[in-house]
LUMVO-876877 format. One record per residue: residue in three letters; x, y, z of N, C-alpha, C in turn. Coordinates in Angstrom, 3 decimals, always signed. Example, Ala and Ser with C-alpha at 12.3 -4.5 7.8 and 13.67 -1.06 7.14 Angstrom:
2
node resn->ALA; n.east->+13.190; n.north->-5.690; n.up->+7.800; ca.east->+12.300; ca.north->-4.500; ca.up->+7.800; c.east->+13.200; c.north->-3.300; c.up->+7.800
node resn->SER; n.east->+12.850; n.north->-2.250; n.up->+7.080; ca.east->+13.670; ca.north->-1.060; ca.up->+7.140; c.east->+12.900; c.north->+0.030; c.up->+7.870
end
This chain:
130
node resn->UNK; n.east->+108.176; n.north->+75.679; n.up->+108.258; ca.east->+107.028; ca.north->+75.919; ca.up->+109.120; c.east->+106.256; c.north->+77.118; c.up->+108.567
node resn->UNK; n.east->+104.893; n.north->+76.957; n.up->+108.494; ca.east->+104.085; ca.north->+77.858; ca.up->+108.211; c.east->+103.565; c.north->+78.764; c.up->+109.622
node resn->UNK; n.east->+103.158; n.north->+79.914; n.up->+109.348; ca.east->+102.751; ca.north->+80.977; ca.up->+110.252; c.east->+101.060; c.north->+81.349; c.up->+109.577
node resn->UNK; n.east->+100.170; n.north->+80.630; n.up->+110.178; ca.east->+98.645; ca.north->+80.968; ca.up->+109.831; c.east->+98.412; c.north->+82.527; c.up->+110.259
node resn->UNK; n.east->+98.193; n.north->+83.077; n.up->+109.241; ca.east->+97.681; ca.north->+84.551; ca.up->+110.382; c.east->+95.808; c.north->+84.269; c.up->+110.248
node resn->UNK; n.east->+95.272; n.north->+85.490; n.up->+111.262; ca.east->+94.375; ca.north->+85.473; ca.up->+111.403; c.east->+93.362; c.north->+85.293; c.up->+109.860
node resn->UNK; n.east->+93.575; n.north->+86.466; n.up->+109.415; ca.east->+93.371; ca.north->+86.726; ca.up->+108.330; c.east->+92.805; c.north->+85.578; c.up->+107.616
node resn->UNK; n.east->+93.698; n.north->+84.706; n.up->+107.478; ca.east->+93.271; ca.north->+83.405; ca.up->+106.957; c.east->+91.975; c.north->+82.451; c.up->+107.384
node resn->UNK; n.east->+92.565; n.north->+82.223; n.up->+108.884; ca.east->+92.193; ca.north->+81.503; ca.up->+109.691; c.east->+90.768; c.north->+81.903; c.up->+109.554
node resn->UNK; n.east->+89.948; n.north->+83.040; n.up->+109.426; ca.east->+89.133; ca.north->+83.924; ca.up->+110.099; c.east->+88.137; c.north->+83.427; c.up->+108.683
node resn->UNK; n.east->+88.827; n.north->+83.777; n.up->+107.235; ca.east->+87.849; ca.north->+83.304; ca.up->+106.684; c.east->+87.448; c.north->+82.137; c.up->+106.523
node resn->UNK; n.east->+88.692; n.north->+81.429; n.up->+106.782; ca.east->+87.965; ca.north->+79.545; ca.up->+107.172; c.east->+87.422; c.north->+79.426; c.up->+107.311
node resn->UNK; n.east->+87.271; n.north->+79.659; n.up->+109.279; ca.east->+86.057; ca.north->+79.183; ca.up->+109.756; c.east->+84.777; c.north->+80.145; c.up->+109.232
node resn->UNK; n.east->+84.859; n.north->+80.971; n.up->+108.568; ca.east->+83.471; ca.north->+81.628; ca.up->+107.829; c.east->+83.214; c.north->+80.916; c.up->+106.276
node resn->UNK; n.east->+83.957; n.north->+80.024; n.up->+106.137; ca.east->+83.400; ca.north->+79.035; ca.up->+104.741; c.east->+83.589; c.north->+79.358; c.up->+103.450
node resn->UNK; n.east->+84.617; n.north->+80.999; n.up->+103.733; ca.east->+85.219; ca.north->+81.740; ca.up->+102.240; c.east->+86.252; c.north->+81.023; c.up->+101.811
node resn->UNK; n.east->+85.961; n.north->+80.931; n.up->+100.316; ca.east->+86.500; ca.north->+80.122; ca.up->+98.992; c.east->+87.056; c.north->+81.210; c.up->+98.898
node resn->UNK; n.east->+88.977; n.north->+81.129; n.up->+99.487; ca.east->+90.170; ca.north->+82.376; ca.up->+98.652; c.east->+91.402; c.north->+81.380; c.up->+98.034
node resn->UNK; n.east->+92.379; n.north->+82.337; n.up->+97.256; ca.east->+93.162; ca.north->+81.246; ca.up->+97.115; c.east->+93.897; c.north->+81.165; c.up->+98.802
node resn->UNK; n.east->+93.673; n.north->+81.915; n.up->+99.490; ca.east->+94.525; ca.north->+81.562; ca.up->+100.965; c.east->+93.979; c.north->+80.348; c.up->+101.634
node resn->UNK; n.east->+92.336; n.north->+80.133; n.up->+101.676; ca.east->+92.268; ca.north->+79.298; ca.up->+102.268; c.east->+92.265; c.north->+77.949; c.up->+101.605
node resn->UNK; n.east->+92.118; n.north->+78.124; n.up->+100.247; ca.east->+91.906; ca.north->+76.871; ca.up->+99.160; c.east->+93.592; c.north->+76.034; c.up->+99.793
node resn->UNK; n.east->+94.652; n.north->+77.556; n.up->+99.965; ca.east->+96.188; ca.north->+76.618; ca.up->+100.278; c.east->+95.968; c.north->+76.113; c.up->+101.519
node resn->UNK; n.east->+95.579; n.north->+76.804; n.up->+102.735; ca.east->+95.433; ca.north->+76.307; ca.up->+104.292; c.east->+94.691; c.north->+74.844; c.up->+103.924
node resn->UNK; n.east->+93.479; n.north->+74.894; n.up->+103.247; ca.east->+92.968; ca.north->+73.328; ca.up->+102.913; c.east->+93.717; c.north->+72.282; c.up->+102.778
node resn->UNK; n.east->+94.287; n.north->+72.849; n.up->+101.788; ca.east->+95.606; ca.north->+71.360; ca.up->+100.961; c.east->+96.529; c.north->+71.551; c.up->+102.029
node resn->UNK; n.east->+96.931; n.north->+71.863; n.up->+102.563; ca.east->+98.525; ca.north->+72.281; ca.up->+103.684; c.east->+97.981; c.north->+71.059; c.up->+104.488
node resn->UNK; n.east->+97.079; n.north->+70.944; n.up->+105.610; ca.east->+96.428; ca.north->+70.593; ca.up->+106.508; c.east->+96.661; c.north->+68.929; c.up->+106.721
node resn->UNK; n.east->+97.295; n.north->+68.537; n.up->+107.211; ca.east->+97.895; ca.north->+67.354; ca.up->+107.471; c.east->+99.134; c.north->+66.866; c.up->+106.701
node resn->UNK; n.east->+99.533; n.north->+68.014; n.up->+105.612; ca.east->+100.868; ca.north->+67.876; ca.up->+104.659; c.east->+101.552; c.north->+68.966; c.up->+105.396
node resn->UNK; n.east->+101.607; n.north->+69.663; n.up->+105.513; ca.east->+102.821; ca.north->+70.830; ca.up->+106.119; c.east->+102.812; c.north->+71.261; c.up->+107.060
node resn->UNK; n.east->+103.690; n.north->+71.467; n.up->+108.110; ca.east->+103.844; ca.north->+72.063; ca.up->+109.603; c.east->+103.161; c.north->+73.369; c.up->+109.407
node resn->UNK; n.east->+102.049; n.north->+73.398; n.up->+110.321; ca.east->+101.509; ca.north->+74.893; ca.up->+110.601; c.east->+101.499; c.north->+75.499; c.up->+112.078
node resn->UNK; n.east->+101.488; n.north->+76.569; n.up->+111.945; ca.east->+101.488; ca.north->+77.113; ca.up->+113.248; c.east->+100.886; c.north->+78.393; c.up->+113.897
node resn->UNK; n.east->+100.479; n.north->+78.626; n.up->+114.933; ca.east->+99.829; ca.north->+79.917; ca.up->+114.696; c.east->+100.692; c.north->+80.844; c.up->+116.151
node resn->UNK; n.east->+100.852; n.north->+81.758; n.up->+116.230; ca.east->+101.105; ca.north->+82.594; ca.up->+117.428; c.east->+99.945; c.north->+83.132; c.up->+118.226
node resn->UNK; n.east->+100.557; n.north->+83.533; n.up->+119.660; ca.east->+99.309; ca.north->+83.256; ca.up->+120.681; c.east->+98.158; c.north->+84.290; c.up->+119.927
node resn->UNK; n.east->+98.817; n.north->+85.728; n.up->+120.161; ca.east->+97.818; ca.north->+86.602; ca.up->+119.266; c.east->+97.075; c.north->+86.272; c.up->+118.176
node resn->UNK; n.east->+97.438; n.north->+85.548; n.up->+117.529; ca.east->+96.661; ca.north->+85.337; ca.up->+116.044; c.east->+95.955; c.north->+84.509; c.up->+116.275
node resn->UNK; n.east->+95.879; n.north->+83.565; n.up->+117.206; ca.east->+94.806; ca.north->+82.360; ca.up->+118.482; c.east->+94.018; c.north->+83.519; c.up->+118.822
node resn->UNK; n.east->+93.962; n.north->+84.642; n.up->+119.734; ca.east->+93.457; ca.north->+85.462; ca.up->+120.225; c.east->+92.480; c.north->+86.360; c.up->+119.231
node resn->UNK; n.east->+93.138; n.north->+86.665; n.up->+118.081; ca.east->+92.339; ca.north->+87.621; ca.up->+117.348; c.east->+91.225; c.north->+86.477; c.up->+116.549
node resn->UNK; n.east->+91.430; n.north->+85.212; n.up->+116.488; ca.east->+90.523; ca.north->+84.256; ca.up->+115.668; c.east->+89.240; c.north->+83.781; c.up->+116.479
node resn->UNK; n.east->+89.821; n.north->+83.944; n.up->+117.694; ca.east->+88.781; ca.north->+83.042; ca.up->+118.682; c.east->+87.795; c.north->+84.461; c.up->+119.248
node resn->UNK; n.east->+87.651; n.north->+85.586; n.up->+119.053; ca.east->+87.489; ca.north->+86.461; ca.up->+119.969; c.east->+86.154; c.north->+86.875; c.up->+118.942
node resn->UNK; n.east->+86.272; n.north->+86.533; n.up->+117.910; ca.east->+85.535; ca.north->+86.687; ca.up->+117.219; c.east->+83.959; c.north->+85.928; c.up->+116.433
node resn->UNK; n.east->+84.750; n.north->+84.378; n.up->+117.237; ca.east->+83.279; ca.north->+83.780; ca.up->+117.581; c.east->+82.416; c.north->+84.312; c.up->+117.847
node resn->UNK; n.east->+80.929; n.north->+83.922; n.up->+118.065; ca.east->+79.761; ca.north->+84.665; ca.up->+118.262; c.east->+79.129; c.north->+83.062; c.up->+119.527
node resn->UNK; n.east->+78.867; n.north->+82.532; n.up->+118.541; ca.east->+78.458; ca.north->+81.372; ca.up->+119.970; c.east->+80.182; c.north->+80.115; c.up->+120.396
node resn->UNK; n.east->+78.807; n.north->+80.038; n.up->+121.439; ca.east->+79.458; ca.north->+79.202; ca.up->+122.703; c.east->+80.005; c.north->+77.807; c.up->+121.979
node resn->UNK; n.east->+79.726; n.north->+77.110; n.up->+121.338; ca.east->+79.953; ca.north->+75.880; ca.up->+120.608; c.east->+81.013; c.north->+75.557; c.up->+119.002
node resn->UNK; n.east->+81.028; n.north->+77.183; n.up->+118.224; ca.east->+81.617; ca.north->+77.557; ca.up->+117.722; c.east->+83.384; c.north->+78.080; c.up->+117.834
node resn->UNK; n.east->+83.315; n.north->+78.661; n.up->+119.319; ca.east->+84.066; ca.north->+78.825; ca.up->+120.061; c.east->+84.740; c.north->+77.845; c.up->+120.392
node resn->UNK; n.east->+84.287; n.north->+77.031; n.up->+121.065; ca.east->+84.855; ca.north->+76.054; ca.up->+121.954; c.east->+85.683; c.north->+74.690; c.up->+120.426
node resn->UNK; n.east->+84.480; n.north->+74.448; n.up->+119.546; ca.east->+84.865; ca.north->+74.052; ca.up->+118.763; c.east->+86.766; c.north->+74.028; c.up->+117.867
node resn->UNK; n.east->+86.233; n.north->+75.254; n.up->+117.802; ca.east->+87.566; ca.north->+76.115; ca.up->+116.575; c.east->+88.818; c.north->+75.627; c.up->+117.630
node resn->UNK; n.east->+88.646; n.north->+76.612; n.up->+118.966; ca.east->+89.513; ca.north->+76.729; ca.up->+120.138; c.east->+90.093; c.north->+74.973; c.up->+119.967
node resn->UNK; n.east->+89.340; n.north->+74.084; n.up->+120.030; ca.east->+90.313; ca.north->+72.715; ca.up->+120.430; c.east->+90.799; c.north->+72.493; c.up->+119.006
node resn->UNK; n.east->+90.134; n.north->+72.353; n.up->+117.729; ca.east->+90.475; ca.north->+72.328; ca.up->+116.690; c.east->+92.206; c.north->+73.507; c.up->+116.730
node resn->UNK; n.east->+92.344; n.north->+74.265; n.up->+116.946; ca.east->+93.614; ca.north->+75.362; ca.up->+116.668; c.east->+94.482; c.north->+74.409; c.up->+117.582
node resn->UNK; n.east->+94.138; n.north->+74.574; n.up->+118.949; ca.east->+94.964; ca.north->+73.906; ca.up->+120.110; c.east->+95.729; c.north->+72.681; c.up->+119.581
node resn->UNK; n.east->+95.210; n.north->+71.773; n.up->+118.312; ca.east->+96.725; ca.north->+71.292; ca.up->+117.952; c.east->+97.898; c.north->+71.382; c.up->+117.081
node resn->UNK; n.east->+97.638; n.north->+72.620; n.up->+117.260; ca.east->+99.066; ca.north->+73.274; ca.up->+116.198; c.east->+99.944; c.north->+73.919; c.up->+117.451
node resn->UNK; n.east->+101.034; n.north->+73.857; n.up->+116.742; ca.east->+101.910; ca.north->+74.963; ca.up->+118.281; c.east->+101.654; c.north->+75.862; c.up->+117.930
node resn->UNK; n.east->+101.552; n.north->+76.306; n.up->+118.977; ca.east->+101.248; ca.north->+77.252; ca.up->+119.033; c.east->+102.694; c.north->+78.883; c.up->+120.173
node resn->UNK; n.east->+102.802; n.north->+79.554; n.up->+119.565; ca.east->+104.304; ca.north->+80.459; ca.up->+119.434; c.east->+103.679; c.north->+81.743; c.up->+120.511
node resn->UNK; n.east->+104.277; n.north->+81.946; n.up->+121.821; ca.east->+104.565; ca.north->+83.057; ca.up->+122.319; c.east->+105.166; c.north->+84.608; c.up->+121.073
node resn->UNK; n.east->+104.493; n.north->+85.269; n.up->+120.791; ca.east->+105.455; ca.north->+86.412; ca.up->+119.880; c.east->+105.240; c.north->+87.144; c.up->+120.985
node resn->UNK; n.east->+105.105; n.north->+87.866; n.up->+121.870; ca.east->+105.747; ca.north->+89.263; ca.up->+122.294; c.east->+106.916; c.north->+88.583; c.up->+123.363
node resn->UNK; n.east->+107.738; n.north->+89.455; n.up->+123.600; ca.east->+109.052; ca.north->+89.732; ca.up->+123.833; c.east->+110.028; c.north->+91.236; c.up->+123.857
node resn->UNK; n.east->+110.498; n.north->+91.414; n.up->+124.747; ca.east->+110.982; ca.north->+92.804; ca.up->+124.486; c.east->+112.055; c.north->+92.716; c.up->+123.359
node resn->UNK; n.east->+112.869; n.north->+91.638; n.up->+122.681; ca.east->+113.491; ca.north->+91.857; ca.up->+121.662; c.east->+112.634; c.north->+92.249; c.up->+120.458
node resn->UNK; n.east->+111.544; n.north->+90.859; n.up->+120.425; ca.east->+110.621; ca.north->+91.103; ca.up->+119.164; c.east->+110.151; c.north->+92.698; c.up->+119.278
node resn->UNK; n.east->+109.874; n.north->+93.436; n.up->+120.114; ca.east->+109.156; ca.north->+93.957; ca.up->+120.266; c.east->+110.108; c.north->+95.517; c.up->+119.703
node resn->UNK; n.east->+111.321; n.north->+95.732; n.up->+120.319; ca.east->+112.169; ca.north->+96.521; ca.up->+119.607; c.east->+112.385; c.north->+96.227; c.up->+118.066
node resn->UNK; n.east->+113.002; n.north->+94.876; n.up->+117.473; ca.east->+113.016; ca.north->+94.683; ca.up->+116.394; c.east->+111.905; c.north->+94.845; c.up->+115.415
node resn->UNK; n.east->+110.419; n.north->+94.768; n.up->+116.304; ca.east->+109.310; ca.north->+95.492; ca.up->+115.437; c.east->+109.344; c.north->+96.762; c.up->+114.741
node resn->UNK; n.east->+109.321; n.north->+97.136; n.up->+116.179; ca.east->+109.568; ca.north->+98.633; ca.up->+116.000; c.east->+110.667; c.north->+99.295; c.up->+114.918
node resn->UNK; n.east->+112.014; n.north->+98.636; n.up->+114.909; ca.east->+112.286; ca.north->+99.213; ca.up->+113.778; c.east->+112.291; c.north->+98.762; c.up->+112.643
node resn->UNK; n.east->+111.434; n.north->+97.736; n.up->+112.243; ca.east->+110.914; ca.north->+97.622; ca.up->+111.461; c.east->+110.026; c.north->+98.522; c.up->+110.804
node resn->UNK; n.east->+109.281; n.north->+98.517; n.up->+111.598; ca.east->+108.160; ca.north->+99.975; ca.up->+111.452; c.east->+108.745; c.north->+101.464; c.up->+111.046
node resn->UNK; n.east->+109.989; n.north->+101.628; n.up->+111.618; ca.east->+110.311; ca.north->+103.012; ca.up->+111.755; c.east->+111.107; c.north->+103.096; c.up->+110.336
node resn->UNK; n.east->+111.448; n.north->+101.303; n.up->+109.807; ca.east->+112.226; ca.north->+101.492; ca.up->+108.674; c.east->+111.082; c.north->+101.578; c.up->+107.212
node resn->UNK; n.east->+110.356; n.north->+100.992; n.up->+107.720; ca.east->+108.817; ca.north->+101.148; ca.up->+106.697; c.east->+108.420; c.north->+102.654; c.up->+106.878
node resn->UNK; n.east->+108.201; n.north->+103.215; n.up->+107.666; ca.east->+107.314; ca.north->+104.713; ca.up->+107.726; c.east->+108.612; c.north->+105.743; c.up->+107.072
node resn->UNK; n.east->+109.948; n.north->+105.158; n.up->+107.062; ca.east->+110.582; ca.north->+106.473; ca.up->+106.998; c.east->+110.781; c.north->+106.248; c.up->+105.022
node resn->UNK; n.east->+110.343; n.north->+104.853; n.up->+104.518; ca.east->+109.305; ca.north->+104.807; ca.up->+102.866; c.east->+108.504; c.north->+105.319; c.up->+102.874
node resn->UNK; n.east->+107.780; n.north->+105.388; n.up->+103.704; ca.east->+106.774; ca.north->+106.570; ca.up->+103.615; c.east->+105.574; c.north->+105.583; c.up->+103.423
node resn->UNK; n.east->+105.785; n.north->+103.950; n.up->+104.201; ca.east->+104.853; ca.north->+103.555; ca.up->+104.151; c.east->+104.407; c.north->+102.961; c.up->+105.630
node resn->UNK; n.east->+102.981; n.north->+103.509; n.up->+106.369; ca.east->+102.333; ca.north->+103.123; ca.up->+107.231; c.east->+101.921; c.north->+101.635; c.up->+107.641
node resn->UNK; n.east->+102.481; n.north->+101.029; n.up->+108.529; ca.east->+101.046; ca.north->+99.636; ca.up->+108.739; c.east->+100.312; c.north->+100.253; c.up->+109.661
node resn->UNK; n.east->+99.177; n.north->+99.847; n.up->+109.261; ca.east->+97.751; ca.north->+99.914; ca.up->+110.256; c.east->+97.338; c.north->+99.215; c.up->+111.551
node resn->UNK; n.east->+98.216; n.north->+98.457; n.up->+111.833; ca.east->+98.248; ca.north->+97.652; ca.up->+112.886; c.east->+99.360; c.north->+97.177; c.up->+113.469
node resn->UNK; n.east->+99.712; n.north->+97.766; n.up->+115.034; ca.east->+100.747; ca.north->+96.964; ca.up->+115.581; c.east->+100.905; c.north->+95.636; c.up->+115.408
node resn->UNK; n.east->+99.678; n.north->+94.937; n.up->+115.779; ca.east->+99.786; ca.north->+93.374; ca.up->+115.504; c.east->+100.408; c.north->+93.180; c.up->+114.508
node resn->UNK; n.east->+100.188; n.north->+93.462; n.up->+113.625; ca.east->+100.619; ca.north->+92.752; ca.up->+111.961; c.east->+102.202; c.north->+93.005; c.up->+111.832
node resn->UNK; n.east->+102.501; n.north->+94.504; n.up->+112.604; ca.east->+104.008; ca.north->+94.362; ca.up->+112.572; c.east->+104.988; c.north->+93.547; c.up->+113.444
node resn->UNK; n.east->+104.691; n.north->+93.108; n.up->+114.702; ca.east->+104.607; ca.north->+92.055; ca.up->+115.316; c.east->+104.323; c.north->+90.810; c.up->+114.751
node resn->UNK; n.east->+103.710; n.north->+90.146; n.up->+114.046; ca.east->+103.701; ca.north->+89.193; ca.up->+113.094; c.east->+104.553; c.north->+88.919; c.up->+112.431
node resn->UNK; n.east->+104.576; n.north->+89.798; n.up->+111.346; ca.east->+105.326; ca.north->+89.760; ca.up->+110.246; c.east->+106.742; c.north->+89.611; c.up->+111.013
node resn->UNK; n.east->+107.570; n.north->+90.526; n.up->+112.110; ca.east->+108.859; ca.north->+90.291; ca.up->+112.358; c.east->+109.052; c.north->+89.435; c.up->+113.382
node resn->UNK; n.east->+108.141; n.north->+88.248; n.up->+113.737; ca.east->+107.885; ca.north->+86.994; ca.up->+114.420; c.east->+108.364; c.north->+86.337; c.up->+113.515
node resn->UNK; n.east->+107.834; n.north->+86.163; n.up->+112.121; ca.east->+107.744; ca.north->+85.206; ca.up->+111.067; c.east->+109.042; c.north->+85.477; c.up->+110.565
node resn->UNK; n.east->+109.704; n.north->+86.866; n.up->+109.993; ca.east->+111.296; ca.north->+86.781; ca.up->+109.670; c.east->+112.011; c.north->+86.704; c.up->+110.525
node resn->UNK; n.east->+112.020; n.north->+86.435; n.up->+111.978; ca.east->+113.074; ca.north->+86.728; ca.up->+112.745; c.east->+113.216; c.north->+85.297; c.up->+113.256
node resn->UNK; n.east->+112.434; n.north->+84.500; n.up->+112.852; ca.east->+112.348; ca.north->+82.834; ca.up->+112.828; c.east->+112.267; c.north->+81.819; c.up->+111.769
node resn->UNK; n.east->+112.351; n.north->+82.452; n.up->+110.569; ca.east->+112.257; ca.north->+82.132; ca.up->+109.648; c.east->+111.065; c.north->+80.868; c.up->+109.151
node resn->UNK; n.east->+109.942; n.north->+81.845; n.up->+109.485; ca.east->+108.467; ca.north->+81.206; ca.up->+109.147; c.east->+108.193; c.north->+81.941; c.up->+107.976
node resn->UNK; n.east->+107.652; n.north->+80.789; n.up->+106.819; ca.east->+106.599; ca.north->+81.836; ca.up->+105.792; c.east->+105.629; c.north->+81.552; c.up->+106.644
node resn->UNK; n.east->+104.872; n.north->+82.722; n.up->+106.281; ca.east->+103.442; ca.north->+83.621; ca.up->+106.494; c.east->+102.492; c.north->+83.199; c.up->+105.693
node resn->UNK; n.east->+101.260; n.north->+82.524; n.up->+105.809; ca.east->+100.061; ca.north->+82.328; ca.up->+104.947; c.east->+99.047; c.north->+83.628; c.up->+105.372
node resn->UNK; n.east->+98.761; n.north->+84.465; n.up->+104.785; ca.east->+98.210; ca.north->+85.625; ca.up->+104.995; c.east->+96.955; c.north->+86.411; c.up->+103.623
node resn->UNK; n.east->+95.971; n.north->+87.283; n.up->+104.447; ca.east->+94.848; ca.north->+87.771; ca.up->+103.212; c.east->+95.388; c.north->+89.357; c.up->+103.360
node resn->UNK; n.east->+96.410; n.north->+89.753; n.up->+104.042; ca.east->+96.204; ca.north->+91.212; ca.up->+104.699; c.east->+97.589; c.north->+91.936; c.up->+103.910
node resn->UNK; n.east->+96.806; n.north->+93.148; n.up->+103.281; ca.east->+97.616; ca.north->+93.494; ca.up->+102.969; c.east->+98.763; c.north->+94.452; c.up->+103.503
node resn->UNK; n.east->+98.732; n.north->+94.960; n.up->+104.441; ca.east->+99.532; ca.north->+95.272; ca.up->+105.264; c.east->+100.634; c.north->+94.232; c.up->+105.816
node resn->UNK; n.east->+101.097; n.north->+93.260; n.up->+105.521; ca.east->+102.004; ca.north->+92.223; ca.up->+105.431; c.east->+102.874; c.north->+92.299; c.up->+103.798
node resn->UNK; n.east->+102.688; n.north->+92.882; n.up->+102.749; ca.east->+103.130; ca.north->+93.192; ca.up->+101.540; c.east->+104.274; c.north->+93.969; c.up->+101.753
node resn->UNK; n.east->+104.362; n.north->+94.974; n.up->+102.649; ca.east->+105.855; ca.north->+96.002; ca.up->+102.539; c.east->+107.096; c.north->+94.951; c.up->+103.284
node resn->UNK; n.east->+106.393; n.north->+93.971; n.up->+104.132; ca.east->+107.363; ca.north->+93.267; ca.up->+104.266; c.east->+107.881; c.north->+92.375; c.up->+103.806
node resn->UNK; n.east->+107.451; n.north->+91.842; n.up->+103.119; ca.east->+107.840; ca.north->+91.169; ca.up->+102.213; c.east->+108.862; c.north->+91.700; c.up->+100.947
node resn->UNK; n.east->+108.409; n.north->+92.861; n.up->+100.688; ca.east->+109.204; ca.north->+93.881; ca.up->+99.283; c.east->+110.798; c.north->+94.036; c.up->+100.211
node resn->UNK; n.east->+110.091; n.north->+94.863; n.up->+101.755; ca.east->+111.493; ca.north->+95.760; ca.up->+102.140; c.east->+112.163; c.north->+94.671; c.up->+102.959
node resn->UNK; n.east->+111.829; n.north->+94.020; n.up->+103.909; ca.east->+112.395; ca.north->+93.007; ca.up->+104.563; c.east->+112.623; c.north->+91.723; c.up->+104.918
node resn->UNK; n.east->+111.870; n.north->+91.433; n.up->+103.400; ca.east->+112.367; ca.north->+90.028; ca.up->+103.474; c.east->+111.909; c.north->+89.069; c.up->+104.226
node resn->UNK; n.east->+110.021; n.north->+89.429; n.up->+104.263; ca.east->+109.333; ca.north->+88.285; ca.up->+104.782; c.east->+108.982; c.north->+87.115; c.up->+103.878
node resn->UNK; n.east->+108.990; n.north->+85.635; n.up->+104.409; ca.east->+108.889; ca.north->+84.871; ca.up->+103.226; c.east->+106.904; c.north->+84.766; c.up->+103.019
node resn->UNK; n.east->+106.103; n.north->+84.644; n.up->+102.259; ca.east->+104.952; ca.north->+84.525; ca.up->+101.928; c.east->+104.440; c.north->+82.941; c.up->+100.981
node resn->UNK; n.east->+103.500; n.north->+82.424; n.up->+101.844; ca.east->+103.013; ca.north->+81.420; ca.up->+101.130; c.east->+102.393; c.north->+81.798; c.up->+100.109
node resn->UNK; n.east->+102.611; n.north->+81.123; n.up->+98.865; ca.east->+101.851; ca.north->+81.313; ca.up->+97.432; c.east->+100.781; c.north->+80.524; c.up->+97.198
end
């Protein structure tokens, strides 16, 4: 199972040629994808019109779509985080650390543009679509 993050998703629907979305293209009726509620939330919020919106929104709605917060996930984030910062390396976003230990703690690769998803992959063993 794949884990779409926003990231991806986001330049889709904006019509950017990456290799992330060139893979989301080809994936798309060949491989289980999936997105979590947040990463639904951060894609759709960012629409501008009403038709665009509504569009994307039913288009996503048939993937499962994954509850991630949880007070386990939510500790196991965290030390995730605390095991990254004490490398002496920062993420910039709760979300993304929440993500990322959604995706290893279920054993989803991650299709992702963000680089703040990279230390996990090095230190803990997130899997990453190529």
């Amino acid at each position: 199972m794949w884990l779409i993050d926003s990231s991806v998703w986001i330049d889709y629907f904006n019509g950017l040629a990456t290799p992330q979305t060139d893979r989301l293209d080809a994936a798309l009726g060949y491989e289980s994808l999936c997105l979590g509620d947040i990463i639904l939330c951060e894609v759709l919020q960012g629409f501008q019109r009403q038709p665009d919106f509504e569009k994307s929104r039913a288009a996503l709605l048939t993937f499962p779509i994954y509850p991630i917060g949880s007070v386990e996930l939510a500790v196991r984030s965290a030390e995730h985080c605390r095991f990254l910062r004490q490398r002496g390396i920062t993420i910039r976003k709760t979300m993304d650390c929440l993500i990322a230990t959604f995706a290893i703690v279920n054993g989803m690769a991650l299709l992702h543009s963000d680089r703040d998803f990279d230390p996990f992959e090095e230190h803990l063993g997130l899997e990453v679509v190529r």
